[in-house]
N, C-alpha and C positions, 0 to 999 in steps of 0.2 A: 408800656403805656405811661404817657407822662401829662402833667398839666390837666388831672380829671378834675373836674367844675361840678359834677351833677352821678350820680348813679343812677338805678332801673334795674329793682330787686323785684323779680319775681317769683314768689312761694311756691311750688306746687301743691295742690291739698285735692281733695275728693270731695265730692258731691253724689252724695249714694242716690242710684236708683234715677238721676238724671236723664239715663237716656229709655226707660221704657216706655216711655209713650211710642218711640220708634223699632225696640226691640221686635215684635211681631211684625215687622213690616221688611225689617232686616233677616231675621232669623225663624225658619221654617219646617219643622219635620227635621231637625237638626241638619239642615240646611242652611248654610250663611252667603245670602245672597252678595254678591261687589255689588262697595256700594262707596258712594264718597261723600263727604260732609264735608256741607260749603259753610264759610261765615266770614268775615274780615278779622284782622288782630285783635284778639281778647275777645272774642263774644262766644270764647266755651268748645270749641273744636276738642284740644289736646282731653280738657277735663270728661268730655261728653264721650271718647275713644276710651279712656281711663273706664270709666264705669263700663263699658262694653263690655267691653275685653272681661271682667270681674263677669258681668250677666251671664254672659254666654260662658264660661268657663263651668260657673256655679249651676245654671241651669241645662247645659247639655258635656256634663264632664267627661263625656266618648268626643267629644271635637278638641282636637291639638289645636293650639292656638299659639303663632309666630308672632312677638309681637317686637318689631324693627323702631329702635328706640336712639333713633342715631345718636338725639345730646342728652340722652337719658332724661327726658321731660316727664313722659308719662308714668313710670315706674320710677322716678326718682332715686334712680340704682348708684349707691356710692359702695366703690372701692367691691362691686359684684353685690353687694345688698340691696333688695329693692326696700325701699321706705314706705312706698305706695304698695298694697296691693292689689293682684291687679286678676287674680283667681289663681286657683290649684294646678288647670292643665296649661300653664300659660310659659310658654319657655322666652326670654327676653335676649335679644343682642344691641348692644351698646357699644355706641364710639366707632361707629365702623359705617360705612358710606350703606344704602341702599341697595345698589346693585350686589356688593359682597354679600349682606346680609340676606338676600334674595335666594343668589345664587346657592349659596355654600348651605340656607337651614332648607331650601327646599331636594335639595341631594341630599342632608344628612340626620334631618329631623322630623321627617315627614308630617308637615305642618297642613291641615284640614284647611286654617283661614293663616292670612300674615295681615297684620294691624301696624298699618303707621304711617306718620304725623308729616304733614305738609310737604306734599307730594309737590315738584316742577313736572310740570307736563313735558317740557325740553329734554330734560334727564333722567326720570323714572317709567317714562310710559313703557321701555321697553323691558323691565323689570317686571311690571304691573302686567304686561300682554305673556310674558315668560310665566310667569307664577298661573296667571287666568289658563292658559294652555296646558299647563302642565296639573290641569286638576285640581287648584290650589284657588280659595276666594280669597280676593282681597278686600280690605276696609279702610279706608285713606283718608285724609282732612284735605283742605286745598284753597289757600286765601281767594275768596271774590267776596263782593258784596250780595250779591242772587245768583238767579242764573241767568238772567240776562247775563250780569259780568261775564259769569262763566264760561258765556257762547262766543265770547270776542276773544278767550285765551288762546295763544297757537297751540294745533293740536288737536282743540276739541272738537271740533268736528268729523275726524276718527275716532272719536271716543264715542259720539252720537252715533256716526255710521255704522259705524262697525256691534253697538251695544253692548260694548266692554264695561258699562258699570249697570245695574237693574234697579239699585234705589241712588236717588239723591237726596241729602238731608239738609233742609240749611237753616241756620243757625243766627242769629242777631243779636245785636246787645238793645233793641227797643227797649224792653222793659226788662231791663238786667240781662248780664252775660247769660247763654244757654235758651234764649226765646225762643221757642219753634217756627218759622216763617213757613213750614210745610213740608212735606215728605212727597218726592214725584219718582215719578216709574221711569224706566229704560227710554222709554218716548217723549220725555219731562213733561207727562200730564201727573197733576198734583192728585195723591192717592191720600192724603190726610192732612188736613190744616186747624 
């Protein structure tokens, strides 16, 4: 890289307890519903997975939790250390594509939920339909503005038909990063706003 003019440092840090307004709506009789959290860039997705991941670790510590960290954002994992915590049953794979990391923890880790960060519908859905099949909930981020956006991405309309995700969460920076715009069901009728 030559002739840099400008950088774009981003910290990762925590924001405890950010996402329980959604946690009972996600998590059930230790049950973790698929679910995917919408918002556009910077309005609190990766931060709002972050504290998840910790809730449900801390509060149901009989659920394995897979948490697929491809540029180690959420966990903040340098050189195998996480910086972030992200709870006790939480096992993390970093620097490695999605599909690998799908593959290989759900054959050899037997992961309850797999947690992670901005999903392409083009390249991960069939990872996402593999893990959902095979027993395994997932919890995903995935840039739109709503869900309107949402319904114009390719793809999602197997994701509607089929009711491969049962919450959607979305997320805005109206009134600061992490605004709740609403939490809606498998049929995108809004279950709490």
């Amino acid at each position: 890289i030559k002739n840099i003019n400008s950088l774009n440092i981003r910290i990762p840090h925590k924001i405890k307890n950010c996402s329980l307004n959604a946690y009972l709506h996600i998590v059930n009789n230790n049950k973790v519903r698929n679910t995917l959290i919408i918002s556009p860039p910077g309005a609190g997705k990766t931060t709002f997975i972050r504290d998840l991941a910790e809730q449900i670790s801390i509060k149901n510590p009989a659920i394995n939790i897979l948490l697929v960290d491809e540029r180690a954002e959420i966990s903040a994992t340098v050189d195998g250390m996480q910086m972030l915590n992200v709870g006790p049953s939480c096992d993390i794979y970093t620097n490695c594509s999605k599909a690998f990391a799908f593959e290989n923890g759900i054959r050899s880790m037997k992961p309850d939920v797999i947690i992670t960060d901005e999903i392409n519908l083009d390249d991960d859905l069939k990872a996402i339909k593999t893990a959902i099949t095979s027993g395994v909930s997932v919890i995903a981020t995935i840039h739109a503005n709503d869900i309107y956006d949402l319904k114009s991405k390719p793809n999602f309309d197997e994701i509607l038909k089929n009711k491969i995700f049962e919450r959607y969460v979305v997320l805005s920076s109206k009134n600061g990063p992490g605004t709740y715009e609403g939490i809606f069901n498998e049929n995108l009728v809004c279950v709490y706003l």
